[in-house]
C-alpha positions in Angstrom: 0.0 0.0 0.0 1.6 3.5 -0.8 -1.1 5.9 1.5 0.9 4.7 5.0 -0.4 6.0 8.5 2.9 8.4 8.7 1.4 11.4 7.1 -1.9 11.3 8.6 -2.4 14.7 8.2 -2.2 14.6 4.2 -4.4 11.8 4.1 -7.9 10.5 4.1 -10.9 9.4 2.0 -12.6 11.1 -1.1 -15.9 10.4 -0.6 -16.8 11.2 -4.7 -14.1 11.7 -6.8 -14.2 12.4 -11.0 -11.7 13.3 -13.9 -12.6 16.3 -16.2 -11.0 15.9 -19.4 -9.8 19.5 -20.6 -10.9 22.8 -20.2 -14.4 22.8 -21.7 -15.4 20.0 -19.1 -14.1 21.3 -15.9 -14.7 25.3 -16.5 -18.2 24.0 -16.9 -18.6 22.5 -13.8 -16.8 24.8 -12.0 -19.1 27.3 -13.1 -22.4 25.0 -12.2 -20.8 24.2 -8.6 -19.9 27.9 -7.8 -23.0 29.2 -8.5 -23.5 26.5 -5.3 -21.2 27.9 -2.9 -22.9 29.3 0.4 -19.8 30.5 2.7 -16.8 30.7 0.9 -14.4 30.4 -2.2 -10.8 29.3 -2.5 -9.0 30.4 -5.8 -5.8 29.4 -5.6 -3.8 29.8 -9.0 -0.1 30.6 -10.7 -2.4 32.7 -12.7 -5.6 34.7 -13.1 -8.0 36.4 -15.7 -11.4 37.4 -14.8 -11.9 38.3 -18.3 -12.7 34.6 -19.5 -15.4 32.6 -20.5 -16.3 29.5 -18.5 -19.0 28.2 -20.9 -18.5 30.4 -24.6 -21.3 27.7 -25.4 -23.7 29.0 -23.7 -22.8 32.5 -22.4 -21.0 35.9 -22.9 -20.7 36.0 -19.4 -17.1 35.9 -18.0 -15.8 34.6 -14.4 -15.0 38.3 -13.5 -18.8 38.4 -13.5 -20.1 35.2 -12.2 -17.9 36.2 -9.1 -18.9 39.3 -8.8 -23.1 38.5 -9.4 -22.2 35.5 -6.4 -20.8 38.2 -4.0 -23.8 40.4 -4.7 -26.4 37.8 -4.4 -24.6 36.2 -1.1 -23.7 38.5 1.5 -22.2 35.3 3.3 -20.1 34.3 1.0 -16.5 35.1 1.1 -14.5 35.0 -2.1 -10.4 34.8 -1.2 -8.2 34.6 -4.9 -4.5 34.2 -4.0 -1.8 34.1 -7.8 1.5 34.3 -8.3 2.8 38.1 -8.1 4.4 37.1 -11.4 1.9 35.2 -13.0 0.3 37.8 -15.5 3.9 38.7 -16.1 5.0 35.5 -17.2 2.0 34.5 -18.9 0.8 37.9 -20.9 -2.3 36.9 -20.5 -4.0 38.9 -17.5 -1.7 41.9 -17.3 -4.8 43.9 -16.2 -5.6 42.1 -13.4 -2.6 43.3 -11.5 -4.0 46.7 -11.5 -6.7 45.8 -10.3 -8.4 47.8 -12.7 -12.0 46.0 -13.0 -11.9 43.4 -11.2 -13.0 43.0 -8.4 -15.5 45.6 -7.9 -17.0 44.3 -4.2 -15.4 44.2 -1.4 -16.3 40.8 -0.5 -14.0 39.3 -3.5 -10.4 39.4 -1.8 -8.0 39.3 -4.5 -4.3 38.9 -3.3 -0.7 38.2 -5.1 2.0 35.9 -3.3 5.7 36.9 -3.6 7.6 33.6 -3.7 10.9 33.8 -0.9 12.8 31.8 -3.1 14.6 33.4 -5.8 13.6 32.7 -9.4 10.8 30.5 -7.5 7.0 30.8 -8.3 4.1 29.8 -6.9 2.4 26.8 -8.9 -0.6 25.0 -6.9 -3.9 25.5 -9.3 -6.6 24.5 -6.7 -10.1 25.8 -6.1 -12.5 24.5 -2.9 -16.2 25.4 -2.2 -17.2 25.9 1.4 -14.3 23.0 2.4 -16.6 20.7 0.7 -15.9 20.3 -2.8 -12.7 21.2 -4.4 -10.6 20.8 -7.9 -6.9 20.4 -8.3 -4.7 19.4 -11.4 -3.1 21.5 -14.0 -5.6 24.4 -15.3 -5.0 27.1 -14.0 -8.5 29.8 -14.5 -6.7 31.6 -16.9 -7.1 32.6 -20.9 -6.0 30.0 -23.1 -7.0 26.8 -21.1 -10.3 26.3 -22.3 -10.8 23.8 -25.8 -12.4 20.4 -25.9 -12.1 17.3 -26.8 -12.2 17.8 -30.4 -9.4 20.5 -30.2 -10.2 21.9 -33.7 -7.4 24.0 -34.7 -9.9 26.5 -35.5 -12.7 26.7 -33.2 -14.2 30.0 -33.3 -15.1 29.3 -29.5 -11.1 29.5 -28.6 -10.4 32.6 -28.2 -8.5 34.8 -25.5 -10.2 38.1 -24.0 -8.3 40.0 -26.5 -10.0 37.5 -29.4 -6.8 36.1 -30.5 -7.5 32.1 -31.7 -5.2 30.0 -29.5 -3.6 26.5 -30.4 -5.3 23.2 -29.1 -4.4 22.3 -25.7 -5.0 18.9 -23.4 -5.0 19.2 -19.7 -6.8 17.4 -16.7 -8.4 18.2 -13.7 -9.7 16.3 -10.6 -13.1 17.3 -8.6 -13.4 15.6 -5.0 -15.8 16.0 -2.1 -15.0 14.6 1.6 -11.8 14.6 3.2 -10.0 15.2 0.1 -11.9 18.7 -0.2 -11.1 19.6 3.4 -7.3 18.7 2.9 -7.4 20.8 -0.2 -9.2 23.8 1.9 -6.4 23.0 4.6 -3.7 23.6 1.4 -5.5 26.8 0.5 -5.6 28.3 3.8 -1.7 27.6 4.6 -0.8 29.9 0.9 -2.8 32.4 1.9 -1.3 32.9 5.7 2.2 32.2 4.0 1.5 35.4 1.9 -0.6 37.8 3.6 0.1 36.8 7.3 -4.1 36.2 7.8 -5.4 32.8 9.4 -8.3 31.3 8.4 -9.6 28.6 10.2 -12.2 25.4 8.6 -15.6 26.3 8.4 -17.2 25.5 11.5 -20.1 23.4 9.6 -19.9 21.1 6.6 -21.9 21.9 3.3 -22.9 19.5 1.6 -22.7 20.3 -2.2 -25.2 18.1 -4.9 -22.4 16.3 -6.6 -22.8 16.4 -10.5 -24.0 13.9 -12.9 -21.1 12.5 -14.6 -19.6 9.7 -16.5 -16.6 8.5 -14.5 -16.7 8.9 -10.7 -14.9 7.3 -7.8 -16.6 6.5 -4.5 -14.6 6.6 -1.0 -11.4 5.8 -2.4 -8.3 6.4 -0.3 -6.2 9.9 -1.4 -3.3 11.7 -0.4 -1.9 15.0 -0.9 2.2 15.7 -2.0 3.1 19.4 -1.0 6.4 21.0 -2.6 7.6 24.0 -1.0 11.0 25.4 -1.2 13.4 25.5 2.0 14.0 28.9 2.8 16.2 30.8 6.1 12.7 30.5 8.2 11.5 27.1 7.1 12.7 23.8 6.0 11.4 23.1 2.5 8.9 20.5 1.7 9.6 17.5 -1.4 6.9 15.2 -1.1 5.9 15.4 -4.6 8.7 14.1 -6.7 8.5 11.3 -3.5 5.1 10.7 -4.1 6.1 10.4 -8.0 8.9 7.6 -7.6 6.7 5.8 -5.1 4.2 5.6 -8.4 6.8 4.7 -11.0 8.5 2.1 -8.7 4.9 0.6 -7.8 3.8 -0.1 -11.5 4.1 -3.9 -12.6 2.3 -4.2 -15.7 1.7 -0.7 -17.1 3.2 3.0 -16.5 1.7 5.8 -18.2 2.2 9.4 -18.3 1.3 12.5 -19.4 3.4 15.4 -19.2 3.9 18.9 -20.6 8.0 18.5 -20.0 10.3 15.5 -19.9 12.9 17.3 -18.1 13.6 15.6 -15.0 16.5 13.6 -14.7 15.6 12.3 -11.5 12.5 11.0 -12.4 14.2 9.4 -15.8 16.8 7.5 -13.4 13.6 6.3 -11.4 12.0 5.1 -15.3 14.9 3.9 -16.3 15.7 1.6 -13.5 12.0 0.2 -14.5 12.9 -0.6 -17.8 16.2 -2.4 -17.3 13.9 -4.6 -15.4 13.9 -8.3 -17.2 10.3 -8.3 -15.8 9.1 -4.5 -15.4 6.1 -2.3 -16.7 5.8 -1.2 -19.8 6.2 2.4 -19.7 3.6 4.8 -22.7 4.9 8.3 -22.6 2.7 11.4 -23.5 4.4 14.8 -23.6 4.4 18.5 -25.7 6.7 18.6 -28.6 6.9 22.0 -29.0 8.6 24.3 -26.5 7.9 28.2 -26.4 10.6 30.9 -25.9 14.4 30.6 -26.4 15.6 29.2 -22.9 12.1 27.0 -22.6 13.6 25.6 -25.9 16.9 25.1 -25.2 16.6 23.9 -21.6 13.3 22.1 -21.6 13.2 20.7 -25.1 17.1 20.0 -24.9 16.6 18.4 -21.7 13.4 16.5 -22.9 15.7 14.9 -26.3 18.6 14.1 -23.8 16.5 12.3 -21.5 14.7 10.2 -24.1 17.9 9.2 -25.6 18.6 8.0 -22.1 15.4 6.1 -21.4 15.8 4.2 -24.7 19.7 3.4 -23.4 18.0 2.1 -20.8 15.0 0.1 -22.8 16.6 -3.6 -23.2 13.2 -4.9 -23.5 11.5 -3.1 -26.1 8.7 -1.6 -23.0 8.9 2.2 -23.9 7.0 4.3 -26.0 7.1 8.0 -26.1 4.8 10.5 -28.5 3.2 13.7 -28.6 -0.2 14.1 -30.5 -1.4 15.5 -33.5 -4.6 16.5 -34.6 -6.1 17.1 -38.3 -5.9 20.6 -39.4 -7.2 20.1 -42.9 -5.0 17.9 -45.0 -2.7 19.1 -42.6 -2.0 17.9 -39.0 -1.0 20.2 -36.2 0.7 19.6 -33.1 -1.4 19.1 -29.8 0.0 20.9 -26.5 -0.2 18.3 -23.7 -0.5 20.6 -20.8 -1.5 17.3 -18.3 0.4 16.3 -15.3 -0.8 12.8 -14.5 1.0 9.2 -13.9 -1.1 5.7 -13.5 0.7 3.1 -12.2 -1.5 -0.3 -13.6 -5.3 0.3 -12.6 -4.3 0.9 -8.9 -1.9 4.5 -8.2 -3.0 8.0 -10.1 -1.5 11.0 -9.3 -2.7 14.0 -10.8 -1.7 17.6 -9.6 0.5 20.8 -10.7 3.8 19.2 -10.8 5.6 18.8 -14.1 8.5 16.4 -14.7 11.0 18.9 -14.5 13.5 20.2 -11.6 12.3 23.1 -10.3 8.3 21.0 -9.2 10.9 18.9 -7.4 11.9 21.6 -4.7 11.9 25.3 -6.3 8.2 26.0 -6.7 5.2 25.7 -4.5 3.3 22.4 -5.9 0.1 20.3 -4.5 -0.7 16.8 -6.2 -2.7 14.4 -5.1 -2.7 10.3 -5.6 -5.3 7.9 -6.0 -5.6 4.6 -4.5 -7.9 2.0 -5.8 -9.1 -0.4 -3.1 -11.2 -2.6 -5.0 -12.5 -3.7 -8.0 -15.1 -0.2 -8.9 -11.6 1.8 -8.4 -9.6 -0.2 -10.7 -12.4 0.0 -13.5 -12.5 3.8 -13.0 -9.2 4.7 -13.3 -8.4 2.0 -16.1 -11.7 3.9 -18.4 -9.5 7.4 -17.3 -6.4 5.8 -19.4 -8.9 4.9 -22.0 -10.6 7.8 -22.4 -7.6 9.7 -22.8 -6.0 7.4 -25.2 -9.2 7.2 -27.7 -8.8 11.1 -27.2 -5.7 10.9 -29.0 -6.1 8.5 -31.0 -9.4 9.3 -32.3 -11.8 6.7 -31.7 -14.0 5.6 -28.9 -12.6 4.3 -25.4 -14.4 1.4 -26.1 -12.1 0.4 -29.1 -8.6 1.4 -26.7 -10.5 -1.4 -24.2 -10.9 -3.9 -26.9 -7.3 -3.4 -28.3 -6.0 -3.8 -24.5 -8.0 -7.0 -24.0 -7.3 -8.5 -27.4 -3.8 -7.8 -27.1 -2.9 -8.0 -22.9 -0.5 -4.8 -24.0 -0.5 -1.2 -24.0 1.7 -0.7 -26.5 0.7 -2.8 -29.0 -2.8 -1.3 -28.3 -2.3 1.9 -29.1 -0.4 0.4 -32.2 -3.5 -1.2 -33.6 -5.6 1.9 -33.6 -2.6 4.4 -34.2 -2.0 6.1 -37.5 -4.8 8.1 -38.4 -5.2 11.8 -38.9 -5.5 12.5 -35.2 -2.9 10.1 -33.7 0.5 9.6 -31.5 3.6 10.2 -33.2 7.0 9.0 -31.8 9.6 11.5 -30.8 13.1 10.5 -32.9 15.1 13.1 -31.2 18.9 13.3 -33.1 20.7 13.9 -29.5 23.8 11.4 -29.1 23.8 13.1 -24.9 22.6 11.6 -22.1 23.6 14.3 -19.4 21.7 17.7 -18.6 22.6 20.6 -20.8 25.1 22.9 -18.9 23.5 25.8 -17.4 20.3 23.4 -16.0 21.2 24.0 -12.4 20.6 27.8 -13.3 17.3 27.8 -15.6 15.5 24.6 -14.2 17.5 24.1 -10.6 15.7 21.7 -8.0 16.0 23.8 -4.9 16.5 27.4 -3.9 20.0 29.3 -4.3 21.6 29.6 -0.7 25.0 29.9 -0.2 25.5 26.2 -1.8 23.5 27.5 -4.4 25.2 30.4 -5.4 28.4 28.8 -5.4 26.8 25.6 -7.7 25.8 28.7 -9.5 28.9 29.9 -10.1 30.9 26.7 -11.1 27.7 26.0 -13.6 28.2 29.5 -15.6 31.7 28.7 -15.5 31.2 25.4 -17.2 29.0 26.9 -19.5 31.9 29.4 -20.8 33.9 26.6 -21.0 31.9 24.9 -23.3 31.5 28.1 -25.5 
């Protein structure tokens, strides 16, 4: 069993639990269950834009304004939205926010931004919870650009940014839970908001209990935990339990490891896969990930680090038990590359850990991260989080999850699954990357480091821009 008695405290029961696929799925359930909150809301994001549209489908109306109507309409309701100081910086996409320009408008909407106390470190936890009931955590953040669906048409009409720019096709994941999960996640939101503005909020005194929505896939009272990452500063020891959590879930798979990632830059978590794949007997191990890196040093770093490390998991693949892609969809006659945004692992039918950590260095110790993991306890659990893989799978390949189940059962492989139905317009394509290196690119330490600069840090600083002239 991986959930042991030791961290009781991150630990318990999600009394309902369900995947939405993407950002048309969970922005419109957020937007059904907020309209549901009675005492207060948690936002707690990297970044922020009141500007967009939860459902474009159905309404004009953005979440600036379903916020604000809810504080109106509620005088009981407290609305607390905690970002990244840096956030619309980084992103471009919500410089106006910082201003504070129109949003928010009441004075019941309490709209803060955290300064991270380690350098070059930001604050990365995308969680929401409804009166400590009901709460959502994964990788989408409520932000411009996040929403598309399942068909992720390259030119949707529908995807479009405040400023009514059409966006590329993105794929991204988010979990809804109720019970203790909910509470734990409430516990998580009240800890970043003392951290940055000093103010304690304690739980609600009494429970709401929110109608859970009618959905496809949903867990019943399956056993979770929560992995905080938090980076060791002067004051406080620093916190790593999510890249722990994520070798505990690579080293428990035996038949089947898959993942979906928007980098493949750890090399940490690569020694942890490749060790599984040297295995006479090990899992085999399907590989989802972006292709395509944006800016100069995300490029260079990320991507670099991402070929490197693939040439060192197929070193490491004496038994033929790794696959690694990154999707297409038809654009046309043309096909265009999908950006996998996702940050989940599945470990057989039994582990899933879904959360805000990517697979690069900084999630491991630099940033502030919350993931949580999934433990199926019987039979109902295992079905649930094998139909997740599915889903996702027919997703990309472009068919029906029912055809990814058949392929599975008919062939007892993942791999060879996905290579029956494979090929198609909308399908997986494997990365050939033409890098001969199996070590981090010099300068790594500096643009993806794993932990904060202290003193050992700025000297490891030092010798690593020194190499990096060297190799000039």
């Amino acid at each position: 069993m991986l959930l042991k008695a030791e961290d009781e405290q991150l630990q318990g029961t999600a009394a309902k639990a369900a995947f939405l696929i993407n950002g048309s799925d969970y922005f419109s359930r957020l937007a059904h269950m907020l309209q549901r909150a009675q005492r207060r809301i948690w936002i707690i994001g990297w970044d922020f834009n009141p500007e967009i549209r939860l459902e474009p489908r159905k309404s004009e109306g953005t979440l600036g304004e379903l916020l604000e109507a809810l504080a109106d309409a509620k005088p009981d309701l407290e609305i607390r939205i905690l970002i990244w100081a840096l956030g619309p910086l980084y992103s471009e996409k919500s410089m106006k926010v910082l201003r504070k320009a129109s949003f928010p408008r009441s004075d019941r909407i309490d709209l803060r931004f955290a300064v991270q106390p380690a350098i070059r470190g930001c604050h990365h936890q995308k969680l929401v919870c409804i009166d400590d009931s009901l709460a959502f955590i994964g990788g989408i953040d409520l932000t411009s650009r996040r929403w598309d669906t399942r068909g992720h048409r390259v030119r949707d009409q529908l995807k479009r940014d405040p400023g009514g720019v059409l966006y590329e096709p993105l794929h991204d994941l988010q979990a809804m839970v109720s019970g203790d999960a909910a509470r734990l996640i409430a516990a998580v939101a009240q800890r970043r908001w003392l951290d940055a503005t000093g103010e304690k909020y304690k739980p609600l005194p009494t429970r709401t209990d929110l109608p859970w929505p009618d959905l496809g896939v949903s867990l019943y009272d399956i056993p979770i935990r929560l992995a905080i990452t938090e980076p060791a500063t002067l004051f406080r020891s620093g916190l790593g339990q999510g890249i722990a959590l994520t070798r505990k879930v690579i080293a428990a798979a035996r038949h089947q490891l898959y993942i979906e990632t928007q980098y493949l830059a750890s090399f940490n978590v690569a020694k942890a896969i490749s060790a599984r794949l040297r295995e006479e007997h090990g899992p085999e191990v399907v590989i989802v990930c972006t292709r395509k890196s944006h800016g100069l040093i995300e490029n260079l770093i990320m991507g670099g680090n991402r070929d490197r490390i693939i040439r060192l998991l197929k070193e490491a693949d004496r038994h033929g038990r790794l696959r690694i892609f990154y999707p297409v969809v038809p654009d046309g006659e043309k096909q265009f590359e999908l950006l996998v945004h996702s940050k989940l692992l599945i470990a057989d039918d039994t582990l899933l850990r879904i959360g805000s950590s990517n697979l690069n260095h900084r999630s491991e110790g630099l940033d502030t991260e919350c993931d949580i993991v999934f433990e199926a306890r019987g039979l109902d659990h295992r079905l649930a989080i094998n139909e997740l893989r599915n889903v996702l799978l027919a997703e990309y390949l472009g068919c029906a999850a029912i055809a990814v189940r058949d392929a599975f059962r008919q062939s007892g492989s993942l791999i060879d699954a996905i290579a029956i139905l494979n090929g198609g317009p909308r399908c997986l394509k494997s990365f050939a990357p033409d890098c001969k290196k199996t070590r981090p690119i010099p300068g790594t330490a500096i643009f993806d480091p794993a932990r904060p600069f202290g003193r050992s840090g700025s000297r490891r600083l030092v010798d690593h821009l020194r190499r990096i002239l060297r190799s000039s």
